[in-house]
Legacy VTK file of the C-alpha trace (Angstrom):
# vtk DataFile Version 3.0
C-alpha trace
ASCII
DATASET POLYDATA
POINTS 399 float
-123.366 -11.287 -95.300
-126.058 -9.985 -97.652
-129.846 -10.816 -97.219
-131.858 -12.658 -99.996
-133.422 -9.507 -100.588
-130.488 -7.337 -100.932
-128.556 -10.557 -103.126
-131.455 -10.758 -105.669
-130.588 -6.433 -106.116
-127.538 -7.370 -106.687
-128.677 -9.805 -109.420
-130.396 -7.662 -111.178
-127.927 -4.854 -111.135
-125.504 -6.560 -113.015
-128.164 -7.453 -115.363
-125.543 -9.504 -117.873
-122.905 -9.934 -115.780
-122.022 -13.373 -115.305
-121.709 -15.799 -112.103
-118.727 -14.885 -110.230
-117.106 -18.641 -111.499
-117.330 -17.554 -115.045
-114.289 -17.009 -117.071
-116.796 -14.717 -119.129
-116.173 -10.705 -119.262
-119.826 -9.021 -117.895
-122.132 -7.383 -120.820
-123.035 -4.662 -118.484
-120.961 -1.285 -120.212
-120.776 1.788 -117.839
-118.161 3.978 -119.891
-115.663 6.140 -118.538
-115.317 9.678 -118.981
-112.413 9.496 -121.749
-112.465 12.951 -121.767
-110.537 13.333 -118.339
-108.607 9.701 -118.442
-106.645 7.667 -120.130
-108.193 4.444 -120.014
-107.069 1.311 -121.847
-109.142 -2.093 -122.632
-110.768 -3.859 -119.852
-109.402 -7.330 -119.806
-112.216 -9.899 -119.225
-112.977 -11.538 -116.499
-112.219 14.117 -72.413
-109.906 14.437 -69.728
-106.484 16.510 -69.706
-103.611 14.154 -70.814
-100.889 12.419 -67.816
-97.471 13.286 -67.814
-95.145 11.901 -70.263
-93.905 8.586 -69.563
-90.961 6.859 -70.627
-90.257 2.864 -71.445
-92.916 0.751 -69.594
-94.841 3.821 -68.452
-92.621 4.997 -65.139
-92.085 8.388 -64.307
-89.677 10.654 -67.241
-89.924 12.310 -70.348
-88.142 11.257 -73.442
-89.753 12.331 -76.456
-88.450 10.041 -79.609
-86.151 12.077 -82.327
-88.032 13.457 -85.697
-85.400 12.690 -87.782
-85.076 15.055 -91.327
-84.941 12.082 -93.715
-84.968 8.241 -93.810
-81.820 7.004 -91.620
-79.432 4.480 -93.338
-81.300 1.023 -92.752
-84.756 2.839 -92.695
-88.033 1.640 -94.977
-88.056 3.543 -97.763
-90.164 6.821 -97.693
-93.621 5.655 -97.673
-96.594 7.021 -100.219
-95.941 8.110 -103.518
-93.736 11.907 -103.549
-95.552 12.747 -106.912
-99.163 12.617 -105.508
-99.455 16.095 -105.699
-103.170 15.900 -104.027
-103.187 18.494 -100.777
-103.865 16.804 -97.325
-106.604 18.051 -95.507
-106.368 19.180 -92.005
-108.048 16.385 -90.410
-106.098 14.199 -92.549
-102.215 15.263 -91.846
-100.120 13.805 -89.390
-100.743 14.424 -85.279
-97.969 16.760 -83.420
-96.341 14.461 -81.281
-93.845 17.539 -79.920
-95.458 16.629 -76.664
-95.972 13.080 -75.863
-98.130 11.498 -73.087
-95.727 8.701 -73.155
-92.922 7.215 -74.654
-91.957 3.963 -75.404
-88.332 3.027 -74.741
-85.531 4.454 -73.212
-82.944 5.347 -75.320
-81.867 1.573 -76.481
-83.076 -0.989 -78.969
-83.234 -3.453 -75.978
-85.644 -0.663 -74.135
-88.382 -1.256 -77.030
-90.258 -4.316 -76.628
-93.277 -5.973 -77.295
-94.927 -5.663 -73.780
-93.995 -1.954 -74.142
-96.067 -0.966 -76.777
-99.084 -3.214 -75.557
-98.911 -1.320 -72.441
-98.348 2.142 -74.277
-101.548 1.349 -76.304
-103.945 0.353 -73.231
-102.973 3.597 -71.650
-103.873 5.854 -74.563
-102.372 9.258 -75.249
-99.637 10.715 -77.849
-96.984 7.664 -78.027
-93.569 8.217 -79.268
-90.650 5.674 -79.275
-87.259 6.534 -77.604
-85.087 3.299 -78.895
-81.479 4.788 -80.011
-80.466 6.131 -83.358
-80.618 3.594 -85.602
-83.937 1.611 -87.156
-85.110 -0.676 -84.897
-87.934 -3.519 -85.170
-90.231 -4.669 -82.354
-91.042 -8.252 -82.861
-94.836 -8.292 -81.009
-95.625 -11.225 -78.829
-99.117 -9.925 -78.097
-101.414 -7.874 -80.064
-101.634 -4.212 -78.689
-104.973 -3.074 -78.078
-106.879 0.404 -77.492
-108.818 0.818 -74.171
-111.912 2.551 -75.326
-112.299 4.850 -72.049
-108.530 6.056 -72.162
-108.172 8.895 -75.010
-109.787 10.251 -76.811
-107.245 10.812 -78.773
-104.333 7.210 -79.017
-101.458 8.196 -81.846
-98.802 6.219 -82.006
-95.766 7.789 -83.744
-92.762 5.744 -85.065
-91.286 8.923 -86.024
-89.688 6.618 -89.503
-87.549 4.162 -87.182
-89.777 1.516 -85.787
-91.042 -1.216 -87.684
-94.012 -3.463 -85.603
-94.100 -7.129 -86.686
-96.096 -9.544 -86.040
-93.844 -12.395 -86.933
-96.535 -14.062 -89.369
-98.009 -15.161 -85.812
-100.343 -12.180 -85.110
-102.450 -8.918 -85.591
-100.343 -6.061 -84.610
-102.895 -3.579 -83.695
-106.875 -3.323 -82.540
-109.075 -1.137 -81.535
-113.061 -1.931 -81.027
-115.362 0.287 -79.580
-118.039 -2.274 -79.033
-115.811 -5.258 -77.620
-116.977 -5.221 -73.741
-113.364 -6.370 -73.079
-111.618 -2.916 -74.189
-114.677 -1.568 -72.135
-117.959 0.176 -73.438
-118.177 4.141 -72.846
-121.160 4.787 -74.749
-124.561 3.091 -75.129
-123.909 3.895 -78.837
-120.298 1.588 -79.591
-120.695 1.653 -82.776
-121.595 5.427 -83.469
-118.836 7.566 -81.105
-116.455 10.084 -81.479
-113.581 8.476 -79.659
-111.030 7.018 -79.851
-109.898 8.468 -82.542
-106.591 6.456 -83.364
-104.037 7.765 -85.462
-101.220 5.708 -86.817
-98.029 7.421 -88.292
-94.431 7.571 -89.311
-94.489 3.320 -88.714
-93.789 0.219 -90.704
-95.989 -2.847 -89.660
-94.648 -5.985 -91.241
-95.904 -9.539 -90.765
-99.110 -9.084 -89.079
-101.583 -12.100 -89.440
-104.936 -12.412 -88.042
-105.559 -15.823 -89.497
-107.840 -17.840 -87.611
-109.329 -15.340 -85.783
-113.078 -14.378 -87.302
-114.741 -12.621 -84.195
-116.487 -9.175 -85.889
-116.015 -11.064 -89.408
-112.273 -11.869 -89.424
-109.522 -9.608 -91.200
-107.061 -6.768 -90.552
-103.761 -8.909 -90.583
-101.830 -6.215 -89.203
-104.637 -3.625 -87.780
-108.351 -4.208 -87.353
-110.446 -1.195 -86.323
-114.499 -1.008 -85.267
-115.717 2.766 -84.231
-114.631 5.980 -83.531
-112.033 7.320 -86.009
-108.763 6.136 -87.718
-106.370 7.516 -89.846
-103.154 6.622 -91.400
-100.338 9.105 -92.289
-96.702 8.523 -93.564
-96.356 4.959 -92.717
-95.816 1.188 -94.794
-97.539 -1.914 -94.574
-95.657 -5.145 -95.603
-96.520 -8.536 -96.238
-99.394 -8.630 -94.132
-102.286 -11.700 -94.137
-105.605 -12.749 -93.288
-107.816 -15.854 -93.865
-107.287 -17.185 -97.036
-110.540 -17.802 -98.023
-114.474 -16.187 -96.927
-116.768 -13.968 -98.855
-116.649 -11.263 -96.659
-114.109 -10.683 -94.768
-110.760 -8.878 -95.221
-107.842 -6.220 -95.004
-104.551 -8.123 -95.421
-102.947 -4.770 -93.956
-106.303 -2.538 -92.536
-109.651 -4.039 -91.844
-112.017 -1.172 -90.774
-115.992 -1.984 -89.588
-118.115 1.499 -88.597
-116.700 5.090 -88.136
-118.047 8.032 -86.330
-120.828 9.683 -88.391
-119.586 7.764 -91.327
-116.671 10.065 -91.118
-114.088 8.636 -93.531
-111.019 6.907 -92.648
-107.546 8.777 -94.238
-104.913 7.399 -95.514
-102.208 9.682 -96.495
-98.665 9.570 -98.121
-98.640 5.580 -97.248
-97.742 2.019 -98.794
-99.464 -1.352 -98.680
-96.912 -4.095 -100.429
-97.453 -7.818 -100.807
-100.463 -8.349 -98.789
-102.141 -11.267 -99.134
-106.341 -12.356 -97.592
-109.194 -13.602 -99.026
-110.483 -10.405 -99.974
-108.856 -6.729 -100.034
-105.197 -7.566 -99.965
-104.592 -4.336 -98.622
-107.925 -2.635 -96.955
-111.200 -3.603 -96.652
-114.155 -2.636 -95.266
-118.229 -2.775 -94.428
-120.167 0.707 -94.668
-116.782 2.914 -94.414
-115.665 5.739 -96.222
-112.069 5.772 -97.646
-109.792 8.790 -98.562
-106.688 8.013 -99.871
-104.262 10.226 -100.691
-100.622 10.318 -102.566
-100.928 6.288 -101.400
-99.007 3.615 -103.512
-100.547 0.267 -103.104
-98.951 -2.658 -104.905
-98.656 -6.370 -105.114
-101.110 -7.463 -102.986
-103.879 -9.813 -103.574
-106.789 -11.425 -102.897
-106.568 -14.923 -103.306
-110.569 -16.065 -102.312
-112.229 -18.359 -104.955
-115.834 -18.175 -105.343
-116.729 -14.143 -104.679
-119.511 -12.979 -102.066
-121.856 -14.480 -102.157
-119.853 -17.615 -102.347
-120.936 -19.623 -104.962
-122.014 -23.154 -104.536
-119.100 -25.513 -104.084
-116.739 -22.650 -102.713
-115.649 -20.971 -99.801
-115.750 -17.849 -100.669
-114.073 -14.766 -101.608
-111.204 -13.222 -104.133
-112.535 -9.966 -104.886
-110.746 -6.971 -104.103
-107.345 -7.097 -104.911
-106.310 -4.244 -103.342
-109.513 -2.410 -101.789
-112.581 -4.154 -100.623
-115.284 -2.253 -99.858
-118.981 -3.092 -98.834
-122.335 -2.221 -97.383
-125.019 0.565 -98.229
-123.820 4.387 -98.298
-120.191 5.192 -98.383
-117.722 6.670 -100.540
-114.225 5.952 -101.403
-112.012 8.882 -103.361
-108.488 7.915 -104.504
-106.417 10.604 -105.407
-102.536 11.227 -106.184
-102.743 7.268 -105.860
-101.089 4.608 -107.769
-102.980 1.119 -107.375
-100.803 -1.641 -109.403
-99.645 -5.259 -110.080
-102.634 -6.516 -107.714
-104.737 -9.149 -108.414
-107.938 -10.831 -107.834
-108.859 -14.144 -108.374
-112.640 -12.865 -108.459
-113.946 -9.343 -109.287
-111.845 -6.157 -109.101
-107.971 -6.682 -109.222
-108.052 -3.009 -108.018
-110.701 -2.317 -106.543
-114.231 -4.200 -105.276
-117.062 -1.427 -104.453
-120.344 -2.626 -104.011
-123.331 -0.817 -102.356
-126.341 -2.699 -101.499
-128.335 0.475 -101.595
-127.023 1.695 -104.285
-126.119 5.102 -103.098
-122.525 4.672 -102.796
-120.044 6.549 -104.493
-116.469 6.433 -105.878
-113.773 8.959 -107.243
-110.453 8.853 -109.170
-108.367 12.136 -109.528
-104.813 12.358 -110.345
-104.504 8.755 -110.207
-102.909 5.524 -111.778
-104.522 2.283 -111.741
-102.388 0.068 -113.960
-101.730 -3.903 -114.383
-104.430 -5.269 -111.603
-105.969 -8.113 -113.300
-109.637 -9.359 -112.530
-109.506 -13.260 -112.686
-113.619 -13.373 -113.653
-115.147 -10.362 -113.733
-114.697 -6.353 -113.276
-116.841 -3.623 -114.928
-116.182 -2.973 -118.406
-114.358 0.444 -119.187
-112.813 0.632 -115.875
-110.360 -2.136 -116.279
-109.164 -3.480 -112.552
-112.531 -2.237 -111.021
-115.605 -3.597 -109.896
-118.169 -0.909 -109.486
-121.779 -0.899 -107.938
-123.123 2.226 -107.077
-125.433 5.363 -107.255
-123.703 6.422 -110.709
-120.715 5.314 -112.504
-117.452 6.673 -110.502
-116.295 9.740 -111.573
-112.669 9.714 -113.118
-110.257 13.137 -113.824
-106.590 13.417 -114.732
-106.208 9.644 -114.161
-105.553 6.789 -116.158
-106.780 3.352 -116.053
-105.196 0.443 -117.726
LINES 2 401
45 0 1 2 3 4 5 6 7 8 9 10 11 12 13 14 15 16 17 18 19 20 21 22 23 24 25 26 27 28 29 30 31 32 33 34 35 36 37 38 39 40 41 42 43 44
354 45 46 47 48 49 50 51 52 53 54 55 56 57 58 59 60 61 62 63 64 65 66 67 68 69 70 71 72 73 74 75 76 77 78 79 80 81 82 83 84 85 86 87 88 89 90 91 92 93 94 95 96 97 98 99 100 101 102 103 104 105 106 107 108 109 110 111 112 113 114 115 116 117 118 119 120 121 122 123 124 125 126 127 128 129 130 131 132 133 134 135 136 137 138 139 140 141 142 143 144 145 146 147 148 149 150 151 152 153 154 155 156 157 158 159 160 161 162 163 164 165 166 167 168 169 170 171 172 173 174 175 176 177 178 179 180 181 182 183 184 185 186 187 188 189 190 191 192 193 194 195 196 197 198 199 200 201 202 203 204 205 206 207 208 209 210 211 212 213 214 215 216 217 218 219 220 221 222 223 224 225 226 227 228 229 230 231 232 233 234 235 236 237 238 239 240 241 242 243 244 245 246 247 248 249 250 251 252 253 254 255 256 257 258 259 260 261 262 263 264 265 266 267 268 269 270 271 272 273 274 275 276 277 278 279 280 281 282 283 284 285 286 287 288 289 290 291 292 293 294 295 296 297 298 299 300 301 302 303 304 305 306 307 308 309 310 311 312 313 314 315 316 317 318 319 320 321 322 323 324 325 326 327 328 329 330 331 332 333 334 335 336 337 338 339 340 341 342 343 344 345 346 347 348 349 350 351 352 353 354 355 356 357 358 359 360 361 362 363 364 365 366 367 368 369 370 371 372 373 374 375 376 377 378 379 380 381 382 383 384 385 386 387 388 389 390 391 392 393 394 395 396 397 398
């Protein structure tokens, strides 16, 4: 939540722009660089890894199958194949050639829910073993990281496993600073490690609904500290609190990274997410990369933006990327952002930095149909923008 002092910036920022309740589109005009876009109207308003294990951790190796293309049955491929934007090093996928463990034993019966929570507590390269065919783990507890057993946890559905949380649950967490998962710094919420890495998965169904400890949100993961990244791998129908002015991340709710190191995400897809804000990641002082991502349909369905105006609980902005706090950046690129909505500010995207030195960038992108129910800044229709300069758009186009 935002100070009095830092609120009253914001005020004055926005100079005309409305209260978030108004139906009115804002006066304040930062104009996009038509010269490099297409843009149409806005509308208004350290230790050396164990043995590989197999199934619930016993002694064996059984590394899971890296199969050429999507088997019959499988999620489609995830991301969008006409990015064109190339993947950093630090951003591609892990090599898994040589897991610490693996999770099943050759059967869909050998995957379970228990299985992975263990898997995930023990840390390491995690692979699944469960038979040819796609196969769906229906969670009955939420797996979480143990902070002292890495650094590195990657868990690597190699394009057959789906994780669901059965509308009942968050899938996935990792939090450097909760004493539970264990402290191994006096620093939590500036270290290195873990550094989690999730890839070649679906998670479907995750729901973190009712639960608000660090600020609620991440329906299917929720991440505080060290690093995260997110390679080749679909999010679907995913949910958080309905309403709140602040918090998040129908799919991916991220607080604090190393350094301010960003968080990558990288030939994925975020469908039909639904929270109060960011109905498919959000976020507090974190950098974002995303690359040759598709995310679509999602929304945040909030009434009364941040901070929540009299009468209202709160929230709506952000209909696919919520992002606050003071100095972080977000670049999109090889992305296509469309059909989400807000029922605040930003059917796209929500970017506000309280300092002011925050910045944003569009490159090879498509940001198309994501209406703003109230407000958005004008010439970047679907976007609400507050920053150190207007974001910088190339080869994009915005509509």
């Amino acid at each position: 939540m935002k100070s009095a002092a830092v609120l009253a910036a914001l005020t004055v920022a926005v100079a005309a722009l409305p209260a978030c309740g108004s139906s009115e589109p804002p006066t304040a005009a930062p104009v996009a660089d038509t010269s490099t876009v297409s843009v149409a109207p806005s509308a208004p308003g350290a230790a050396l890894a164990p043995a590989a294990r197999s199934g619930l951790g016993g002694p064996g190796r059984s590394a899971s199958p890296k199969p050429s293309a999507a088997p019959a049955g499988a999620a489609p491929k995830a991301g969008n194949p006409n990015g064109g934007t190339s993947v950093p090093a630090d951003a591609r996928a892990v090599d898994t050639s040589k897991p610490t463990r693996t999770i099943g034993t050759g059967t869909p019966a050998s995957c379970t829910s228990a299985a992975v929570v263990k898997a995930v507590a023990a840390g390491g390269i995690i692979t699944f073993n469960c038979g040819p065919a796609p196969v769906t783990i229906k969670m009955t507890a939420t797996a979480k990281v143990r902070n002292a057993n890495g650094p590195k946890v990657v868990l690597d559905g190699g394009g057959k496993v789906t994780l669901s949380g059965q509308g009942q649950r968050r899938i996935l967490y990792m939090n450097t600073c909760d004493g539970a998962q264990g402290w191994t710094t006096s620093h939590c919420q500036n270290q290195d490690h873990p550094q989690l890495t999730v890839q070649n998965l679906t998670f479907v169904e995750g729901n973190s609904t009712g639960d608000e400890s660090e600020g609620g949100g991440g329906g299917a993961i929720f991440v505080r500290g060290g690093r995260f990244k997110i390679v080749n791998s679909t999010f679907l129908r995913n949910r958080c609190d309905r309403t709140g002015p602040d918090l998040g991340g129908a799919a991916v709710r991220v607080l604090s990274q190393y350094e301010n190191k960003p968080v990558y995400v990288v030939n994925s897809t975020f469908t039909g997410g639904s929270c109060s804000n960011g109905g498919a990641l959000s976020s507090i002082g974190v950098s974002w990369v995303v690359l040759n991502s598709v995310l679509r349909d999602n929304e945040a369905i909030g009434t009364g933006a941040n901070p929540a105006k009299a009468g209202t609980p709160g929230g709506g902005s952000g209909g696919a990327i919520y992002c606050d706090g003071n100095e972080f950046t977000v670049r999109l690129a090889g992305t296509i952002i469309e059909n989400n909505k807000a029922n605040e500010g930003g059917g796209a995207v929500f970017f506000v930095s309280n300092n002011r030195t925050g910045t944003m960038t569009i490159e090879k992108s498509t940001l198309r149909r994501n209406p703003s129910g109230q407000f958005e800044t004008q010439g970047y229709p679907g976007i609400f923008f507050l920053g150190a300069r207007n974001p910088t758009v190339s080869g994009s186009t915005l509509r």
